[in-house]
KOLVEXKOL-170050 format. One record per residue (C-alpha): residue number from 0; residue in one letter; z negated, x, y negated. Coordinates in nm, 2 decimals. Each point is the difference from the previous one (the first is absolute). Example, Ala and Ser with C-alpha at 12.3 -4.5 7.8 and 13.67 -1.06 7.14 Angstrom:
residues 2
<rec><num>0</num><residuo>A</residuo><up>-0.78</up><east>1.23</east><north>0.45</north></rec>
<rec><num>1</num><residuo>S</residuo><up>0.07</up><east>0.14</east><north>-0.34</north></rec>
END
This chain:
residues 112
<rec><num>0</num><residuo>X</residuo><up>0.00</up><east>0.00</east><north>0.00</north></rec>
<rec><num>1</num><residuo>X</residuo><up>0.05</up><east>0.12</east><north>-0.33</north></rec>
<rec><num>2</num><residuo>X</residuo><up>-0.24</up><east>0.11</east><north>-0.27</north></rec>
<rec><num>3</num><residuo>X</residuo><up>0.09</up><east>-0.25</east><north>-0.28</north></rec>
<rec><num>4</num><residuo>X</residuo><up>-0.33</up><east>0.05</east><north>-0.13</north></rec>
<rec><num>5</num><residuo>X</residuo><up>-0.01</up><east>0.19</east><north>-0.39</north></rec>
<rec><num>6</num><residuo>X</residuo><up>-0.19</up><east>0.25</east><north>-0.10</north></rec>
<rec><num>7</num><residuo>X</residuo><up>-0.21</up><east>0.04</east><north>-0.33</north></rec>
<rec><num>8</num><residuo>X</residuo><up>-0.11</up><east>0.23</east><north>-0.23</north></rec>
<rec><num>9</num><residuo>X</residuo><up>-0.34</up><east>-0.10</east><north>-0.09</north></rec>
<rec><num>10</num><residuo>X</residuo><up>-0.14</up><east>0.05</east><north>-0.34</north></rec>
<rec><num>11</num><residuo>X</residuo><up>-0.37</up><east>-0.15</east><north>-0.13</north></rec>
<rec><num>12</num><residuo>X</residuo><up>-0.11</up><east>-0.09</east><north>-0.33</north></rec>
<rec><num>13</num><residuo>X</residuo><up>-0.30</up><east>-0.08</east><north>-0.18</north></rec>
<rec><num>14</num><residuo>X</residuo><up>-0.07</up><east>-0.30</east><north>-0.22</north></rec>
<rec><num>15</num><residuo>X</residuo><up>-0.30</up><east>0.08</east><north>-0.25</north></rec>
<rec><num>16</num><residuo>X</residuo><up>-0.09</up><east>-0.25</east><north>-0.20</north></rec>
<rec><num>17</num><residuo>X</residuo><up>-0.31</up><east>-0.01</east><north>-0.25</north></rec>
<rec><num>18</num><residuo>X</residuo><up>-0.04</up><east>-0.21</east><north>-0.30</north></rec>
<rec><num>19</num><residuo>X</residuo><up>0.25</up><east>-0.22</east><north>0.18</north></rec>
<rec><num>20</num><residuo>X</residuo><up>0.25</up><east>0.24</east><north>-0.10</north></rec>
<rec><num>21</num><residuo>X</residuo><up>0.22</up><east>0.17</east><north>0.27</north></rec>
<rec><num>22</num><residuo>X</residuo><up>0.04</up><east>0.46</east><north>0.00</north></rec>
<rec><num>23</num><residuo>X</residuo><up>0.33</up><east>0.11</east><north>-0.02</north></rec>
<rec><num>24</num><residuo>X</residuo><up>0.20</up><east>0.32</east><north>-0.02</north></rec>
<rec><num>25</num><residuo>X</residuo><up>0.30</up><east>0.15</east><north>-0.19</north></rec>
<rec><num>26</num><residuo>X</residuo><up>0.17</up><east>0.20</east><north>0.25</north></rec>
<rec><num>27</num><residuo>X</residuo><up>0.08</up><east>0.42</east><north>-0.16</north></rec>
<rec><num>28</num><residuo>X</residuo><up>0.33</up><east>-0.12</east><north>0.25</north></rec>
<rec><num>29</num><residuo>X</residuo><up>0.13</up><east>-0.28</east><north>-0.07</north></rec>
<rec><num>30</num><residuo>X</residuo><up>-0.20</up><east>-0.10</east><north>-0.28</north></rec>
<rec><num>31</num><residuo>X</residuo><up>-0.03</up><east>-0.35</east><north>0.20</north></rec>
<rec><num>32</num><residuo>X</residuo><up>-0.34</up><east>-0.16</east><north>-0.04</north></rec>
<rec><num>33</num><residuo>X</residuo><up>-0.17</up><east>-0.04</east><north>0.34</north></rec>
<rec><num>34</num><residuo>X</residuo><up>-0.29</up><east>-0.01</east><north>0.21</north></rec>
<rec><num>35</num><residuo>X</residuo><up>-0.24</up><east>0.31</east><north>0.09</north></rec>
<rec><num>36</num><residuo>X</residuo><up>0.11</up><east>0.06</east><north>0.40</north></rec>
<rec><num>37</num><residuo>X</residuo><up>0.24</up><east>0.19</east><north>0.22</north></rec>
<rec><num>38</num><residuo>X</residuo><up>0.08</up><east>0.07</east><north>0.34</north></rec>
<rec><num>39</num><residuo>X</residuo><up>-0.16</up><east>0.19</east><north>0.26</north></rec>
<rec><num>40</num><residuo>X</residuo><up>0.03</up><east>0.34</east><north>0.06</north></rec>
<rec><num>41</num><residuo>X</residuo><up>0.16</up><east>0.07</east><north>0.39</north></rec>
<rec><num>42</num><residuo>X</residuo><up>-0.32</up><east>-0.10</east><north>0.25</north></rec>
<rec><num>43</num><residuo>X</residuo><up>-0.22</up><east>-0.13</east><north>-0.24</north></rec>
<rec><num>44</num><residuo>X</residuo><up>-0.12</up><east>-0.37</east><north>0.06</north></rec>
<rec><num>45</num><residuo>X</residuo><up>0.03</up><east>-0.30</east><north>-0.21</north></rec>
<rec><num>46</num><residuo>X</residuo><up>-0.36</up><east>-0.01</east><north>-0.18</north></rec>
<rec><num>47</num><residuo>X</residuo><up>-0.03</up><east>0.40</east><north>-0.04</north></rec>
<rec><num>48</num><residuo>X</residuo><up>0.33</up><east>0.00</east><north>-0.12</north></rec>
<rec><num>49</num><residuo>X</residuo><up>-0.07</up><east>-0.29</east><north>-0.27</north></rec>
<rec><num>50</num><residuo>X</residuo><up>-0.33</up><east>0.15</east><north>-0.09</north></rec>
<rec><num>51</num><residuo>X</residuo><up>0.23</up><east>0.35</east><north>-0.04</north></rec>
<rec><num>52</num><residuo>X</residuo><up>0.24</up><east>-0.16</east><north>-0.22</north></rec>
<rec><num>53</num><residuo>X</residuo><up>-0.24</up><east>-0.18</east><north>-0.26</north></rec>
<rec><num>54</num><residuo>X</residuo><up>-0.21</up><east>0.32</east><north>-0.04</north></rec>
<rec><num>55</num><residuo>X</residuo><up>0.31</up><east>0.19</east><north>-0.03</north></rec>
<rec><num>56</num><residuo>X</residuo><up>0.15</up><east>-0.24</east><north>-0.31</north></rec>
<rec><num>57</num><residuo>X</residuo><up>-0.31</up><east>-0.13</east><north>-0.18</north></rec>
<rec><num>58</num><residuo>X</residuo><up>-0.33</up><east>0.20</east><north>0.11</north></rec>
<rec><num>59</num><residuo>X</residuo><up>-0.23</up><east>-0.26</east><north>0.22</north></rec>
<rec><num>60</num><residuo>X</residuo><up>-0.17</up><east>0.16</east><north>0.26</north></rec>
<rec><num>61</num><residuo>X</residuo><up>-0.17</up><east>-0.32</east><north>0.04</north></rec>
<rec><num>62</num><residuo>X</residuo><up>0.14</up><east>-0.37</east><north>-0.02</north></rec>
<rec><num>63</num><residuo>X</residuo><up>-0.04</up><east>-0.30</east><north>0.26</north></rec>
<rec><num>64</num><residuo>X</residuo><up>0.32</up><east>-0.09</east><north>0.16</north></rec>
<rec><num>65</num><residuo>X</residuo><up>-0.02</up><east>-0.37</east><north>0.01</north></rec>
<rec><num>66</num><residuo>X</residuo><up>0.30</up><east>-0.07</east><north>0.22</north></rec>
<rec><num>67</num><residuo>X</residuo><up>0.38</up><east>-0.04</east><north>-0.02</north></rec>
<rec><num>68</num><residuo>X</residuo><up>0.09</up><east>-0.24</east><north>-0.26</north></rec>
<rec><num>69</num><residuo>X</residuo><up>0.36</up><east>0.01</east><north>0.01</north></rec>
<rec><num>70</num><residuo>X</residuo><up>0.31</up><east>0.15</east><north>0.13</north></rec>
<rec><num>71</num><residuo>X</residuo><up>0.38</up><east>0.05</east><north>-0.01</north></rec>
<rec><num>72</num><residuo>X</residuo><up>0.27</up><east>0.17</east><north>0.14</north></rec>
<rec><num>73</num><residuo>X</residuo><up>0.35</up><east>0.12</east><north>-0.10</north></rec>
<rec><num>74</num><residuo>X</residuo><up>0.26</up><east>0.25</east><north>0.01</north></rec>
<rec><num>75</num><residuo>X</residuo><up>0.03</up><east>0.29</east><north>-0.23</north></rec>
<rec><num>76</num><residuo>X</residuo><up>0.31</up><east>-0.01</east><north>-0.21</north></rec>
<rec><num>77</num><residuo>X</residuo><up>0.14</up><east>0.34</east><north>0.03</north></rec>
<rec><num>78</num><residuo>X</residuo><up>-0.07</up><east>0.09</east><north>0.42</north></rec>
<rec><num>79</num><residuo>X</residuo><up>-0.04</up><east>-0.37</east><north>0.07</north></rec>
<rec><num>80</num><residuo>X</residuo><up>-0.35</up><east>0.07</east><north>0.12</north></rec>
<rec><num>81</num><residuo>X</residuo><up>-0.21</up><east>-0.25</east><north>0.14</north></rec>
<rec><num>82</num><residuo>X</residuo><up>-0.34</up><east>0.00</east><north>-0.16</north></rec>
<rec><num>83</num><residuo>X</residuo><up>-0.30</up><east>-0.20</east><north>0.09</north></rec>
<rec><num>84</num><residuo>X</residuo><up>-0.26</up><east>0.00</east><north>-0.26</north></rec>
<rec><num>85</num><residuo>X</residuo><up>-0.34</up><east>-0.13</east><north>0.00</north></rec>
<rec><num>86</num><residuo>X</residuo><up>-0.28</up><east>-0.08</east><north>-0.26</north></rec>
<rec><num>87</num><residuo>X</residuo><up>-0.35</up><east>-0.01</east><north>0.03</north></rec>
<rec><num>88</num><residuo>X</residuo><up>-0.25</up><east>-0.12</east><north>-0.25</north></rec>
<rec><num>89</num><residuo>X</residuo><up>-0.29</up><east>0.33</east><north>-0.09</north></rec>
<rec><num>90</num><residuo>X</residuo><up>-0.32</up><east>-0.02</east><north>-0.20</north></rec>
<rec><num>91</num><residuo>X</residuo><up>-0.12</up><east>0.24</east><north>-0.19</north></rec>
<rec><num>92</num><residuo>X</residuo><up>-0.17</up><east>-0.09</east><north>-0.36</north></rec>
<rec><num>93</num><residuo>X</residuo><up>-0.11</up><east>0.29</east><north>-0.14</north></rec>
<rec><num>94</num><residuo>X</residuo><up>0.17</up><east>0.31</east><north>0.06</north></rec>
<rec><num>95</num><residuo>X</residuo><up>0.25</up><east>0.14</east><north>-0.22</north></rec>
<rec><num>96</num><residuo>X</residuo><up>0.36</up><east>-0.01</east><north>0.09</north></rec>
<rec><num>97</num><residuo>X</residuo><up>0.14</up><east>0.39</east><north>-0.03</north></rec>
<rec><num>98</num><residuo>X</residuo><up>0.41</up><east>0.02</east><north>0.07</north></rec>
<rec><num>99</num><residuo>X</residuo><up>0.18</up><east>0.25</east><north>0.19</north></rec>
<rec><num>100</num><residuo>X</residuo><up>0.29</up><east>0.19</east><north>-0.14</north></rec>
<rec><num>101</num><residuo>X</residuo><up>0.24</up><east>-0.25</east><north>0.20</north></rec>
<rec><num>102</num><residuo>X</residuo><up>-0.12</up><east>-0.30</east><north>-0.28</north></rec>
<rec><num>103</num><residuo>X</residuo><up>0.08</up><east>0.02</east><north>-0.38</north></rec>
<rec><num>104</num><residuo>X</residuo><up>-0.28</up><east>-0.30</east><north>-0.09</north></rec>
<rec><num>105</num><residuo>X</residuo><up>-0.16</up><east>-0.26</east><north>0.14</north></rec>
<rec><num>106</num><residuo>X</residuo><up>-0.09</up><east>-0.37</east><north>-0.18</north></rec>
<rec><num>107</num><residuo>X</residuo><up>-0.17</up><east>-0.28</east><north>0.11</north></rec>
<rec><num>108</num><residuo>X</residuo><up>0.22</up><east>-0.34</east><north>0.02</north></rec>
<rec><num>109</num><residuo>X</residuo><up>-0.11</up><east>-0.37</east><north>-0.02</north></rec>
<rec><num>110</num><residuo>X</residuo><up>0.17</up><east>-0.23</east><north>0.18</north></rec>
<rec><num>111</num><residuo>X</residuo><up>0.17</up><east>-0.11</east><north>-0.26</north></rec>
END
C-alpha cells in the first residue's frame, strides 16, 4: 500500500498576553510581525523544544504553558513546504521580555 500520508514541518508559538494585550515580534528577517516560537532543533521534543524557542526570542526561563489554543497548517510559498504550526497559551506576569538579535521590536496588541 502506499504511503499517502504528508509530512510536516512543525513549528510552536507562544501567545503572551497581559493587560489583555497579545506579545508580538518584528522579525530582523522579514520584518513580519509574529509570534515568539520556532522549531525544534534535530532530537529535541515538543515541550523542551517550545520552552528553547521562547527563552531564545523573548527571555522567560519561567512561564506556565496553559495548552494548545490553536493551530494551522499550510504550504510555504517558495519550496511548497508543508508547515504545521501550533500555539499554546503561556503565563508569565512579571518578568521582562528581553529580544534576541533575530527580532527588531516587540509590541503588545489588543484585539482590536
Amino acid at each position: 500500500m502506499k504511503d499517502n500520508f504528508e509530512r510536516f514541518m512543525v513549528s510552536q508559538v507562544g501567545v503572551l498576553i497581559r493587560d489583555n494585550k497579545c506579545l508580538i515580534l518584528k522579525d530582523s528577517a522579514t520584518k513580519q510581525w509574529l509570534l515568539p516560537g520556532g522549531r525544534a532543533d534535530v532530537g529535541e521534543i515538543g515541550e523542551v523544544a517550545f520552552r528553547r524557542e521562547i527563552k531564545e526570542e523573548i527571555n522567560l526561563d519561567v512561564f506556565e504553558n496553559l495548552g494548545v489554543v490553536d493551530y494551522d497548517i499550510w504550504y510555504t510559498a517558495k519550496e511548497n513546504i508543508p508547515v504545521c504550526a501550533i500555539a499554546s497559551l503561556i503565563k508569565n506576569n512579571k518578568d521582562d521580555i528581553i529580544l534576541s538579535p533575530e527580532h527588531l521590536k516587540f509590541g503588545w496588541v489588543s484585539p482590536r
